[in-house]
C-alpha positions as a Markdown table, in Angstrom:
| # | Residue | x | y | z |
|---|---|---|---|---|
| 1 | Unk | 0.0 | 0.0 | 0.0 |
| 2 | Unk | 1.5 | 3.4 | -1.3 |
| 3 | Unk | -0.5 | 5.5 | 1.7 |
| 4 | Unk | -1.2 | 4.4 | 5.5 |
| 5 | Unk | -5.0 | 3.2 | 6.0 |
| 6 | Unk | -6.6 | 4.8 | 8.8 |
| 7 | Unk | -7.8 | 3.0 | 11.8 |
| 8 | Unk | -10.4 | 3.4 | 14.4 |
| 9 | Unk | -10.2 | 0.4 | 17.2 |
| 10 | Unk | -13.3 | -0.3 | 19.4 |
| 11 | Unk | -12.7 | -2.3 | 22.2 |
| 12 | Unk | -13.5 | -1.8 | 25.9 |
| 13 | Unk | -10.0 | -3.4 | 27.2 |
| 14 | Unk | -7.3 | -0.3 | 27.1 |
| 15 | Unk | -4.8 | -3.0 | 27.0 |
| 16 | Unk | -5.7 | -4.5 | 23.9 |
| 17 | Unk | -6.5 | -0.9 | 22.1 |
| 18 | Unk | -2.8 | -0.1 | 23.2 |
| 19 | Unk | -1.1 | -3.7 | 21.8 |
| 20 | Unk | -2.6 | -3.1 | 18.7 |
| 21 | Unk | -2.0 | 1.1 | 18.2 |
| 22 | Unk | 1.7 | -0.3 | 19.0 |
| 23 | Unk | 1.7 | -3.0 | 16.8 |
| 24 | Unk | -0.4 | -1.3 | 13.5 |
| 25 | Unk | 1.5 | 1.8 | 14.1 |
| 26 | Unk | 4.8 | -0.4 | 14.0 |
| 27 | Unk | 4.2 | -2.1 | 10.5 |
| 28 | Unk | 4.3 | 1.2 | 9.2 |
| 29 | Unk | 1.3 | 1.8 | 6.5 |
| 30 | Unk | -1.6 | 1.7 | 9.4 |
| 31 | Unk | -2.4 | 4.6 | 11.6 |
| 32 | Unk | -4.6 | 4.8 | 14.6 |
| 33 | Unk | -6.5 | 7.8 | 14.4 |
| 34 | Unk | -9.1 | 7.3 | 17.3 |
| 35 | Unk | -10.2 | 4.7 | 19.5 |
| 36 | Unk | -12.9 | 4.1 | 21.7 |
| 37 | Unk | -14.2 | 1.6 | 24.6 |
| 38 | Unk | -17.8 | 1.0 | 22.7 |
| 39 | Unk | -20.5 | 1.3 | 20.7 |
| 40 | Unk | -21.9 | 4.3 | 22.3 |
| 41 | Unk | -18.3 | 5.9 | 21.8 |
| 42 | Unk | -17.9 | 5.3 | 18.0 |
| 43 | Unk | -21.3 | 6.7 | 17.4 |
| 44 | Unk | -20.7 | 9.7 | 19.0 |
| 45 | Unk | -17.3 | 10.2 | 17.1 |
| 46 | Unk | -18.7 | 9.3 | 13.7 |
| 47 | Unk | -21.5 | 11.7 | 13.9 |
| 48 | Unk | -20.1 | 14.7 | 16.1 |
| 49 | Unk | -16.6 | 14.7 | 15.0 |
| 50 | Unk | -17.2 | 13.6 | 11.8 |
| 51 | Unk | -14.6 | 10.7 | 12.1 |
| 52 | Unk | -14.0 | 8.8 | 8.8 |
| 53 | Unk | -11.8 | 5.8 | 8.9 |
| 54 | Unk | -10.5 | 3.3 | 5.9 |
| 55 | Unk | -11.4 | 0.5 | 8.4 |
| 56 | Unk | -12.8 | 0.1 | 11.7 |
| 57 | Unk | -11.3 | -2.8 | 13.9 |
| 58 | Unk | -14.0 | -4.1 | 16.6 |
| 59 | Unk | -15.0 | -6.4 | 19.9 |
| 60 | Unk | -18.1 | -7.5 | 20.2 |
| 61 | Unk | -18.3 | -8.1 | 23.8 |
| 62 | Unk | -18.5 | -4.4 | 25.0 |
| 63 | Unk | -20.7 | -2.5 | 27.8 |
| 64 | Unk | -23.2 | 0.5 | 26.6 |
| 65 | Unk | -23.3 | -0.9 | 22.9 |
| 66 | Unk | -21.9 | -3.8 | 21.9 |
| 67 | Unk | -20.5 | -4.6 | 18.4 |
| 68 | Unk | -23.6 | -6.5 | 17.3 |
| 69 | Unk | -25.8 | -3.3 | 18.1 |
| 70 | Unk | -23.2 | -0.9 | 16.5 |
| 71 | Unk | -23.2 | -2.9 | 13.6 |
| 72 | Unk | -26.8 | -2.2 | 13.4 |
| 73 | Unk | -26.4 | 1.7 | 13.7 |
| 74 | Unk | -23.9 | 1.7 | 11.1 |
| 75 | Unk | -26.0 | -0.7 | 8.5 |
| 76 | Unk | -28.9 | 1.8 | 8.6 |
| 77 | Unk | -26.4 | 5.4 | 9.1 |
| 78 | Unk | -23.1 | 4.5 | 7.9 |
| 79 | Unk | -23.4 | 1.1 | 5.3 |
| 80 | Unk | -20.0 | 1.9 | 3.7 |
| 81 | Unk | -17.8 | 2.2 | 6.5 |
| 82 | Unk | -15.7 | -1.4 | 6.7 |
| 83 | Unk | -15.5 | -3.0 | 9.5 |
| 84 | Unk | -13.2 | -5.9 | 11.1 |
| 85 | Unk | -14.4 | -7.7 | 14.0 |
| 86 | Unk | -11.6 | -8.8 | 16.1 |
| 87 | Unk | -12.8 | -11.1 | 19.1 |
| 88 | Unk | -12.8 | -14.4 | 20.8 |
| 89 | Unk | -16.3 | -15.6 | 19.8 |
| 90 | Unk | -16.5 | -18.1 | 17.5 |
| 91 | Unk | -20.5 | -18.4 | 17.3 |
| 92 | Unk | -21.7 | -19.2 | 14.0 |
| 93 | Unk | -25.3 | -18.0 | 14.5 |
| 94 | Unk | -23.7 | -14.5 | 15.5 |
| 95 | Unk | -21.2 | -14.3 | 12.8 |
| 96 | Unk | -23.7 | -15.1 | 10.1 |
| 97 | Unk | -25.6 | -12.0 | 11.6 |
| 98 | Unk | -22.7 | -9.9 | 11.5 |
| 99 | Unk | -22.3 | -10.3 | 7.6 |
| 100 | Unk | -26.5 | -9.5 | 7.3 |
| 101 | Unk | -25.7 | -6.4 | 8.7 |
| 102 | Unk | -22.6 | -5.7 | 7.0 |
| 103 | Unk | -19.4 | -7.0 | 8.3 |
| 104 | Unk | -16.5 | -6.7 | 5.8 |
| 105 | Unk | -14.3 | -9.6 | 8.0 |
| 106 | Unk | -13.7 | -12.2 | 11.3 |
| 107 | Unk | -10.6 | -12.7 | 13.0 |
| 108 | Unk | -10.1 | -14.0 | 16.3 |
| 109 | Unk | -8.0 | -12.2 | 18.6 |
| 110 | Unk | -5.6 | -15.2 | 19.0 |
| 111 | Unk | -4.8 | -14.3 | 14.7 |
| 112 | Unk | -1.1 | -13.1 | 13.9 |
| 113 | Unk | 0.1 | -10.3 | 13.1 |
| 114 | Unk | 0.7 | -10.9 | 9.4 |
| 115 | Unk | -3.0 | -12.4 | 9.4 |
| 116 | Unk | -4.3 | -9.2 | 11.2 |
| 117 | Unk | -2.3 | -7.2 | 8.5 |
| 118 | Unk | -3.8 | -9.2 | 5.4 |
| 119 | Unk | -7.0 | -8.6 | 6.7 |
| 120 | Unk | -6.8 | -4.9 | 7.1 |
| 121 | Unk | -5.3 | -4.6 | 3.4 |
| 122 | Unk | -7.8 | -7.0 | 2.0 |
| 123 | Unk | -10.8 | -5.2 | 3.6 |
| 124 | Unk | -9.9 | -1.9 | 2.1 |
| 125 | Unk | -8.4 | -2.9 | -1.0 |
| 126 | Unk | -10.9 | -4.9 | -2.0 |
| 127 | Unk | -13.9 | -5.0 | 0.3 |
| 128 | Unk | -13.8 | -8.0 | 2.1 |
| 129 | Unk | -11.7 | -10.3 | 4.3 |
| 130 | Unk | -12.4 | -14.1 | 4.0 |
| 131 | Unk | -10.9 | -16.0 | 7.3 |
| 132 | Unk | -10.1 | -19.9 | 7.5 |
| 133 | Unk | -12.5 | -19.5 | 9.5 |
| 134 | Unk | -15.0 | -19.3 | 6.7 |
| 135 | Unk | -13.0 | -20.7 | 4.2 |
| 136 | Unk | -15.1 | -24.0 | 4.7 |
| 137 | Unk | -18.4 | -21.8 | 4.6 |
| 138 | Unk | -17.8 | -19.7 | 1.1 |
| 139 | Unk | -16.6 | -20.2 | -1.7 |
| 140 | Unk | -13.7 | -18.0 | -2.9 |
| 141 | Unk | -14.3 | -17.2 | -6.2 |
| 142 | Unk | -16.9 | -14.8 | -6.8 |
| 143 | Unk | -15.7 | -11.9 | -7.9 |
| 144 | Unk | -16.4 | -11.9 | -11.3 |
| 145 | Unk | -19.4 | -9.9 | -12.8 |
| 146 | Unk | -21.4 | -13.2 | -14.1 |
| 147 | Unk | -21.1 | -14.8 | -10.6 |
| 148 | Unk | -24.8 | -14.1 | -9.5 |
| 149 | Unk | -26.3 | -14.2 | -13.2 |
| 150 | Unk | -24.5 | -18.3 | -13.5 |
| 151 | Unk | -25.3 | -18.5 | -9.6 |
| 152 | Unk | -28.9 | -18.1 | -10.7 |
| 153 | Unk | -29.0 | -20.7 | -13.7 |
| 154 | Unk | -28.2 | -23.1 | -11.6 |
| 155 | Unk | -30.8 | -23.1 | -8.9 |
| 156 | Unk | -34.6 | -23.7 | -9.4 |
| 157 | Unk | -37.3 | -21.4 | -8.2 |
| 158 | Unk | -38.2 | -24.0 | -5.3 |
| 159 | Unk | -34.5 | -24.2 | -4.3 |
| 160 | Unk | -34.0 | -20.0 | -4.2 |
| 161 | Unk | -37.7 | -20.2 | -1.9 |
| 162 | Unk | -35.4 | -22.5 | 0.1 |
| 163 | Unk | -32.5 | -20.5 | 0.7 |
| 164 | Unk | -34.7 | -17.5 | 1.3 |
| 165 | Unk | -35.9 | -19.5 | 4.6 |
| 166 | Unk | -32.8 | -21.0 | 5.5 |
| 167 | Unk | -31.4 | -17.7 | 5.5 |
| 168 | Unk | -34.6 | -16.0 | 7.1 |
| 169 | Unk | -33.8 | -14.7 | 11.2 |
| 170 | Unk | -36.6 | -16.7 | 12.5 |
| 171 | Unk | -34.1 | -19.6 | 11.9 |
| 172 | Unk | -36.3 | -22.1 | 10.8 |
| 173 | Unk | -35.8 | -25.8 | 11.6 |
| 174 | Unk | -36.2 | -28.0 | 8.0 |
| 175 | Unk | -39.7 | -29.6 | 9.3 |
| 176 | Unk | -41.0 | -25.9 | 9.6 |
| 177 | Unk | -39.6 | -25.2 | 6.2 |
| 178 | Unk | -40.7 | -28.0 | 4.9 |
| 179 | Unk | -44.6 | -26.9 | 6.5 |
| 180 | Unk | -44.4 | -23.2 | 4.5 |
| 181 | Unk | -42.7 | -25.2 | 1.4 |
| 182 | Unk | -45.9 | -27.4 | 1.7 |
| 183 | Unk | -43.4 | -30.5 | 0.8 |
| 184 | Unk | -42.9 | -33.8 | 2.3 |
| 185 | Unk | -39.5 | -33.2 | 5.0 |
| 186 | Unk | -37.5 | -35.6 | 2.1 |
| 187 | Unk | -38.2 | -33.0 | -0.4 |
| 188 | Unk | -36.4 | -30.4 | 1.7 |
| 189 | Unk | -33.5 | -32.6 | 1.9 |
| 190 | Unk | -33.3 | -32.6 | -1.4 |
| 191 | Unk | -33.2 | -29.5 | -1.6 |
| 192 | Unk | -30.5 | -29.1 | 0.8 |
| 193 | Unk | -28.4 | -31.2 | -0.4 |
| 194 | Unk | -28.7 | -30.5 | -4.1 |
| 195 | Unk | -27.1 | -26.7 | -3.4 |
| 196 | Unk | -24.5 | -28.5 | -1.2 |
| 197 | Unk | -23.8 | -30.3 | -4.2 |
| 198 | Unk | -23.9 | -27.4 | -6.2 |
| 199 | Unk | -21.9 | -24.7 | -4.8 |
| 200 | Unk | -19.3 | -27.1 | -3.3 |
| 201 | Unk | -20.6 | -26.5 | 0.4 |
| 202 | Unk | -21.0 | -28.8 | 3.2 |
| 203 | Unk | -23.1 | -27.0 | 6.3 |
| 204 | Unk | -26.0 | -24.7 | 6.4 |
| 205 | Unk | -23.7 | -21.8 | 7.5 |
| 206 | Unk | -22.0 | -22.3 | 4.6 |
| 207 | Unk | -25.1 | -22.2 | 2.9 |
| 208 | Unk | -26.4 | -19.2 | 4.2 |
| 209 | Unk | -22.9 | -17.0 | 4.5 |
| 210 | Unk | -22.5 | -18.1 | 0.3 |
| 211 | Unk | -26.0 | -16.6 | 0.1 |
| 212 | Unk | -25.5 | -13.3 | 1.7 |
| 213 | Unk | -22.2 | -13.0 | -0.1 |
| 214 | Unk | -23.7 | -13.3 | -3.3 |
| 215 | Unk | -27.0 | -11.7 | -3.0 |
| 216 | Unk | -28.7 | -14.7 | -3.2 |
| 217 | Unk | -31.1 | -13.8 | -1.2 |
| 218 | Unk | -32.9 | -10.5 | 0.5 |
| 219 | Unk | -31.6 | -9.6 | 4.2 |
């Protein structure tokens, strides 16, 4: 990168803002402009002090506002703004709704710092930052302008009304899809595991994240 990236951190433990302002500010192209303990904090900088970041690195375990509610003010105030998430939880449930309301990347705060820098670079270079551990959940290659339009040819109209209630919040078991769907349970299996098949996936997270990623479906 010819220009440092500028970088907000959001985490409630001073220690951890602190190792990482020393260790960002040490690889030379990164520069800490602000931090702050929460949610509540971030807001407040954002729309008083008109902050304006490349990326924003953030917990999710934080008092006042936490980084699943900011994430929520920022979706509906600030969509653009690219945010990291940097934390210990490795909750599939929560991470899928991190990416429906905008995350740009997931790293555990056990990562390196080469993996840490990779993700900052990829994040604002290109938009997104694809972890190991998601690399079992989404397929890499979809940048391309087609993706959607071939994504599209190769499902059914029954199997995109499936996604859509895999991927709904009410999380719906596979009987109650299969009640709405108005299909036998074994139909729904089928359906299931003909987009495994597919898109090359092997869990319903993967599923679901490939889905958001590729506007598969409406969140």
């Amino acid at each position: 990168m010819n220009s440092e990236v500028s970088i907000v951190l959001v985490d409630d433990h001073v220690i951890v803002r602190s190792g990482l302002k020393s260790l960002l500010h040490g690889m030379g192209t990164y520069k800490v402009t602000h931090e702050y303990c929460n949610g509540r904090e971030l807001v407040d900088g954002l729309t008083n002090d008109g902050v304006l970041p490349d990326v924003i690195i953030m917990d999710l375990g934080m008092p006042e506002m936490d980084g699943e509610e900011t994430m929520e003010w920022l979706q509906q105030n600030r969509p653009l703004l690219k945010v990291l998430i940097l934390t210990w939880d490795t909750n599939e449930k929560k991470i899928i709704e991190l990416f429906r309301l905008g995350v740009r990347g997931y790293l555990l705060k056990n990562c390196t710092a080469e993996v840490l820098a990779k993700a900052i670079q990829d994040t604002h270079v290109t938009g997104y930052y694809h972890s190991e551990l998601l690399q079992s959940a989404i397929m890499r290659d979809s940048r391309a302008k087609d993706t959607k339009l071939k994504i599209d040819q190769k499902i059914t109209e029954r199997e995109k009304l499936f996604l859509q209630l895999v991927c709904d919040k009410e999380e719906h078991t596979y009987d109650k899809i299969a009640d709405i769907m108005k299909v036998h349970r074994r139909t729904v299996d089928g359906y299931r595991e003909a987009l495994f098949e597919k898109f090359n996936i092997r869990s319903k997270t993967g599923l679901v994240l490939f889905a958001i990623k590729n506007g598969l479906i409406e969140v």
